[in-house]
N, CA and C atoms as a LAMMPS dump frame, in Angstrom:
ITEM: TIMESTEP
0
ITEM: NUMBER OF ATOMS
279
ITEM: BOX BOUNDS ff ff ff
-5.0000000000000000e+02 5.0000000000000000e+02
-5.0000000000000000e+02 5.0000000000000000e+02
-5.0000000000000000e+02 5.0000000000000000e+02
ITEM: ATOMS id mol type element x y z
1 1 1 N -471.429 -444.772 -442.106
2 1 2 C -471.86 -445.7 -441.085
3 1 3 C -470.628 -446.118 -440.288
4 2 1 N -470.688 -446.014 -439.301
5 2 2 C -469.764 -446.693 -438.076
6 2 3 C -469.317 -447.667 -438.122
7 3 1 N -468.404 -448.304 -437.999
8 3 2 C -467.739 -449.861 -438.196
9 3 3 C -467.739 -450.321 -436.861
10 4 1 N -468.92 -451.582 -436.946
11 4 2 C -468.962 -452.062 -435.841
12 4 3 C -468.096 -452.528 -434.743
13 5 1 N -468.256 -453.044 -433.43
14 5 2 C -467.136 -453.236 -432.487
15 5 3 C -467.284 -455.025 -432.987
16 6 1 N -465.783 -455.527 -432.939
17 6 2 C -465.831 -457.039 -433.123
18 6 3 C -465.994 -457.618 -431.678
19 7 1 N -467.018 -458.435 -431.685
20 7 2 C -467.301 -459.696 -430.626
21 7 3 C -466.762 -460.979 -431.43
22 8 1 N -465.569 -461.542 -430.099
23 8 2 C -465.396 -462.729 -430.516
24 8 3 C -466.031 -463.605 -429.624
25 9 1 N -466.262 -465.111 -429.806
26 9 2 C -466.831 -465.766 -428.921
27 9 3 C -465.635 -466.948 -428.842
28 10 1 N -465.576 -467.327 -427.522
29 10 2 C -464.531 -468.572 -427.778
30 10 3 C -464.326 -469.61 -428.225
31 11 1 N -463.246 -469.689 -429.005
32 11 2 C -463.242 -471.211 -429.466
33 11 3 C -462.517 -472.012 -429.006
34 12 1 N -463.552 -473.521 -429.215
35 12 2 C -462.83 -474.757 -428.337
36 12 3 C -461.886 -475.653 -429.649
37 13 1 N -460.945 -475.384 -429.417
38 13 2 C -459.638 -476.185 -430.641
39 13 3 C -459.456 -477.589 -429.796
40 14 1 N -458.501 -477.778 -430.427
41 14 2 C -457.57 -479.094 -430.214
42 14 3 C -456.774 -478.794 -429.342
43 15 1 N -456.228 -477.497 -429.275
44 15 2 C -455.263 -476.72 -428.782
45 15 3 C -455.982 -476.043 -427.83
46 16 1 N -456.568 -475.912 -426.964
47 16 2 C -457.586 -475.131 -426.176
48 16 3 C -458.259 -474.299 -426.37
49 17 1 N -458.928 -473.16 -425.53
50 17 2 C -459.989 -472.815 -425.936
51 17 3 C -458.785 -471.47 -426.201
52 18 1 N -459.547 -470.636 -427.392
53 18 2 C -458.935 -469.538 -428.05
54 18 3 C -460.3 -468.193 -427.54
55 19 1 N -459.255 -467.036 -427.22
56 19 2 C -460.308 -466.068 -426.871
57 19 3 C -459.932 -464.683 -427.937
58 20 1 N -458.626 -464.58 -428.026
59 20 2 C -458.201 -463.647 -429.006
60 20 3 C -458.252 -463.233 -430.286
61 21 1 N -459.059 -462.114 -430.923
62 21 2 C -459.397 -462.096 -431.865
63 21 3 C -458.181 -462.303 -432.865
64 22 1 N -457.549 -461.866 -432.366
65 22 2 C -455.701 -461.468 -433.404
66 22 3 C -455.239 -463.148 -433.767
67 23 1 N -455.435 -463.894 -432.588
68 23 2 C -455.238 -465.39 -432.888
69 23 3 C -455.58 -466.396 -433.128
70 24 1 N -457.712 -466.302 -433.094
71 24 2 C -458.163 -466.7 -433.716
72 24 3 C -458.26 -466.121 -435.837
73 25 1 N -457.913 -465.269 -435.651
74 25 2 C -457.859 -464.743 -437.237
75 25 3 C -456.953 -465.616 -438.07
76 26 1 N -455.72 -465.331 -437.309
77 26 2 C -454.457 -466.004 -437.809
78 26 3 C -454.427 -467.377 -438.13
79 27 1 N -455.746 -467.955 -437.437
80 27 2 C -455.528 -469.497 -437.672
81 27 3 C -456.79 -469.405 -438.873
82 28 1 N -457.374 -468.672 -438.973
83 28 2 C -458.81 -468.733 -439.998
84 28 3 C -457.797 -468.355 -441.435
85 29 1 N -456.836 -467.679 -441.401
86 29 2 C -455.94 -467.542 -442.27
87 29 3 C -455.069 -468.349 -442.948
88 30 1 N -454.192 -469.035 -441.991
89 30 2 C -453.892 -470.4 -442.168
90 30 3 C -454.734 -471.327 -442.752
91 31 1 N -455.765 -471.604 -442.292
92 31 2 C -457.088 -472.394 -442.801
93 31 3 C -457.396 -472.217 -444.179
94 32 1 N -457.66 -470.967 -444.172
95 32 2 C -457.881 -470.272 -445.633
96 32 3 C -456.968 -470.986 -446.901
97 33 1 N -455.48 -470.757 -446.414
98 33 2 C -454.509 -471.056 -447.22
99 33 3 C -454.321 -472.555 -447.56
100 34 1 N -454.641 -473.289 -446.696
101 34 2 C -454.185 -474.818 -446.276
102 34 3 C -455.464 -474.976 -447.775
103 35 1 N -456.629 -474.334 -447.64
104 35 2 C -458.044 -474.772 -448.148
105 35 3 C -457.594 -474.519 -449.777
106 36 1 N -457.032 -473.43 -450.352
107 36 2 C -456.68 -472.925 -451.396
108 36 3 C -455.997 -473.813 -452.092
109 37 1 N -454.812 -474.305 -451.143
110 37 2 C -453.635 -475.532 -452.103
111 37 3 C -454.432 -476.954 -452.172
112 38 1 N -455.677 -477.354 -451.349
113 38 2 C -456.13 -478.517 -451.36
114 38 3 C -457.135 -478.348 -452.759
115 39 1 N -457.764 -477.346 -452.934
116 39 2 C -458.414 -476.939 -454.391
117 39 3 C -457.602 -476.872 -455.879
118 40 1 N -456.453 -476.178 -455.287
119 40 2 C -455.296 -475.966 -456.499
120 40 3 C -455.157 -477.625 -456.931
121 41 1 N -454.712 -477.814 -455.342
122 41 2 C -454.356 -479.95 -456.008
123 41 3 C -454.991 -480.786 -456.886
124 42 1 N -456.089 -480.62 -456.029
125 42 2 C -457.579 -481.162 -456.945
126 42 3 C -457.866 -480.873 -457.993
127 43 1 N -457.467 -479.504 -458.432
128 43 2 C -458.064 -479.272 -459.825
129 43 3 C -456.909 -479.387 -460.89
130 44 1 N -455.945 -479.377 -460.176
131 44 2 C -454.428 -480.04 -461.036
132 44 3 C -454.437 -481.636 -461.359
133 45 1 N -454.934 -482.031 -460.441
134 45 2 C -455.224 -483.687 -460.546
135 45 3 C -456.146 -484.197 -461.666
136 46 1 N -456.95 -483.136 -461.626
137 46 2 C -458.207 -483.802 -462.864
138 46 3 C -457.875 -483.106 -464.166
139 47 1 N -458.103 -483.686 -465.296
140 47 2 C -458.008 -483.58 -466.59
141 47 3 C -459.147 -482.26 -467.307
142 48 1 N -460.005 -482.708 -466.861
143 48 2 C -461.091 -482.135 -466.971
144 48 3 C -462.096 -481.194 -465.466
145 49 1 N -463.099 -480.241 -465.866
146 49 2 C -464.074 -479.705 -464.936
147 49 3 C -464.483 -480.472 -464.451
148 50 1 N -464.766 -480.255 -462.645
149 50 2 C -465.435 -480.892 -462.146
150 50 3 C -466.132 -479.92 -460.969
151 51 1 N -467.353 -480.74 -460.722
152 51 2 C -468.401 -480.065 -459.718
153 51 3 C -468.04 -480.94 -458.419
154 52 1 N -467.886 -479.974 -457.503
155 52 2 C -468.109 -480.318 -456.03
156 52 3 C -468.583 -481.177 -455.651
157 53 1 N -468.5 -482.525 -455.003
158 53 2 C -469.753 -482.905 -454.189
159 53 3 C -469.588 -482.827 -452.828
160 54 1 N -470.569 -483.401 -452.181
161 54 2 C -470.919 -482.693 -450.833
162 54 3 C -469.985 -483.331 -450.019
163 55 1 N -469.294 -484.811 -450.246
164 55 2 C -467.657 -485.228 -449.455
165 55 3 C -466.671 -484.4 -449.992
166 56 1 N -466.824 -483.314 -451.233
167 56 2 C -465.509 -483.091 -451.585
168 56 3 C -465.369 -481.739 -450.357
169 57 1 N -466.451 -481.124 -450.611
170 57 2 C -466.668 -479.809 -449.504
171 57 3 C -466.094 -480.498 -448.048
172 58 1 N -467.146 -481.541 -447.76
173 58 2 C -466.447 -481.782 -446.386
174 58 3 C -464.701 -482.824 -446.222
175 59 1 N -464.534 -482.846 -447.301
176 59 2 C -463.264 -482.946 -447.021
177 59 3 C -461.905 -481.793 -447.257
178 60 1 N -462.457 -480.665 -447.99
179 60 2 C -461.956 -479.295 -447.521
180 60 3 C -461.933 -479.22 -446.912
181 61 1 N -462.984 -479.049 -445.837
182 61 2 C -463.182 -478.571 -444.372
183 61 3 C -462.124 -479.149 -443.359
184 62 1 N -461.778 -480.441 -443.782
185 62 2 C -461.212 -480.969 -443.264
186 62 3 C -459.483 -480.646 -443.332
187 63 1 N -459.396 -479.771 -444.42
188 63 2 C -458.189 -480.145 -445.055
189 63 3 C -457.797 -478.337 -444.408
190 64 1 N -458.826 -478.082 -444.13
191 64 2 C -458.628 -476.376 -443.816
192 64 3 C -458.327 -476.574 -442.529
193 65 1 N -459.409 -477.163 -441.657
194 65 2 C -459.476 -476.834 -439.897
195 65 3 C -459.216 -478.436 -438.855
196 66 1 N -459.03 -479.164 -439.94
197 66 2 C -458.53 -480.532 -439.422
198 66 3 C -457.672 -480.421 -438
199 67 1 N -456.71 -479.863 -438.276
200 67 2 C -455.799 -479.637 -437.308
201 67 3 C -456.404 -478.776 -435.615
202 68 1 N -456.769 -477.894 -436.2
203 68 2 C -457.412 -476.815 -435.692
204 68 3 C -458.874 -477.516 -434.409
205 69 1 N -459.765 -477.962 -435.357
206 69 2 C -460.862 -478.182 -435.045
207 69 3 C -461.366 -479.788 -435.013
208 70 1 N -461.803 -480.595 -433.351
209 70 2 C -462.315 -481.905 -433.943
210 70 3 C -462.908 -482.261 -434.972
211 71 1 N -464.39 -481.511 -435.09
212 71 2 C -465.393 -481.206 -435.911
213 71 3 C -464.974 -481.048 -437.273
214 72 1 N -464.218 -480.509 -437.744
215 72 2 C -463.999 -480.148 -439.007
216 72 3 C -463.775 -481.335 -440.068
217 73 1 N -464.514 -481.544 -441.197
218 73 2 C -464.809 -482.309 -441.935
219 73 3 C -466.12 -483.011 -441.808
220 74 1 N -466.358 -482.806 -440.711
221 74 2 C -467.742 -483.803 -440.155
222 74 3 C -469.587 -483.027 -440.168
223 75 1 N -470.098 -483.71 -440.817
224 75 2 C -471.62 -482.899 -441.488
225 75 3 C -472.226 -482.907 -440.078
226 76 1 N -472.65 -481.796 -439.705
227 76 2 C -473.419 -481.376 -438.591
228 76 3 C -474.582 -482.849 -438.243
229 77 1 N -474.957 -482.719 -437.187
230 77 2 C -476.27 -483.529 -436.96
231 77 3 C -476.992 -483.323 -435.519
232 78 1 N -476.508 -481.78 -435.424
233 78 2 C -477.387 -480.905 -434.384
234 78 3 C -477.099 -479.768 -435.196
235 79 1 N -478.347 -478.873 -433.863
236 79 2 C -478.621 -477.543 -435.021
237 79 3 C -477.473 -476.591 -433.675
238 80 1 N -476.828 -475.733 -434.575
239 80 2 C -476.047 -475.08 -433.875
240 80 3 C -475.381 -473.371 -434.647
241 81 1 N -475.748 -472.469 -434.158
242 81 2 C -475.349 -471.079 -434.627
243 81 3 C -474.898 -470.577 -434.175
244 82 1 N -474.313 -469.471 -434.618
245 82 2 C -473.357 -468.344 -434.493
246 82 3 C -473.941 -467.193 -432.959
247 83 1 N -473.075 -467.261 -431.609
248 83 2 C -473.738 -466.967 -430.662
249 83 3 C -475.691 -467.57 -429.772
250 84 1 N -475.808 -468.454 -430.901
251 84 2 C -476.879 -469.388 -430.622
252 84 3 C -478.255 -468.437 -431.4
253 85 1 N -477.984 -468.07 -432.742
254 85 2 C -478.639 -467.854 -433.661
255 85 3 C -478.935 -469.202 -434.494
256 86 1 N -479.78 -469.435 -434.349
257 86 2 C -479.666 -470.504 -435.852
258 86 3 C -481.017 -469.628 -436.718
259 87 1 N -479.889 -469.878 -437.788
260 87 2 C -480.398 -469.438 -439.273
261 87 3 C -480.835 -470.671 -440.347
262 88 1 N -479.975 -471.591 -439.612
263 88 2 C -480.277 -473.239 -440.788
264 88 3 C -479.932 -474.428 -439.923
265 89 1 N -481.22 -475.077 -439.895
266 89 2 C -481 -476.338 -438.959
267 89 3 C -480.226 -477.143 -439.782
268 90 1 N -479.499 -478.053 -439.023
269 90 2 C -478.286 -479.228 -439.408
270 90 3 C -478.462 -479.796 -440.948
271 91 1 N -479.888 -480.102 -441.033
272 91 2 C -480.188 -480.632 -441.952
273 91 3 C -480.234 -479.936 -443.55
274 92 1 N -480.453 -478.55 -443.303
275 92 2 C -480.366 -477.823 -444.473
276 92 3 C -478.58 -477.268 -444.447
277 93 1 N -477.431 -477.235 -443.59
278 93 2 C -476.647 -477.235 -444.089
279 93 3 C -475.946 -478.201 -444.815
């Protein structure tokens, strides 16, 4: 099977709007990493297992694309998808 062609769509940052796939990646990368040491922390911090809750997720989010993104950390409360697909209104994410 053929490997599809990548469509990026633009993103609106903090930093302006991003059109480049190569430089939007790089920051999803960054993100990635920032997200990894905020988990490592957390789970170094506690003694014991612990389960997620739904501020701990959105404060990943935050801890990933904070910089990056207004939005980030903040629970949807419109419905909004990928090229204007929606697959899950606000409420079920």
């Amino acid at each position: 099977m053929a490997r599809q062609r990548r469509h990026t769509e633009p993103l609106e940052t903090l930093h302006g709007t991003l059109t480049d796939y190569e430089v939007i990646d790089r920051h999803l990368i960054e993100g990635e990493l920032r997200g990894r040491a905020w988990v490592f922390a957390k789970a170094k911090a506690s003694s014991q297992r612990e389960t997620f809750t739904d501020w701990d997720v959105r404060d990943l989010h935050r801890a990933m694309f904070g910089e990056l993104l207004s939005w980030a950390g903040h629970f949807r409360k419109v419905d909004v998808g990928p090229a204007g697909q929606l697959w899950f209104t606000w409420a079920e994410v």
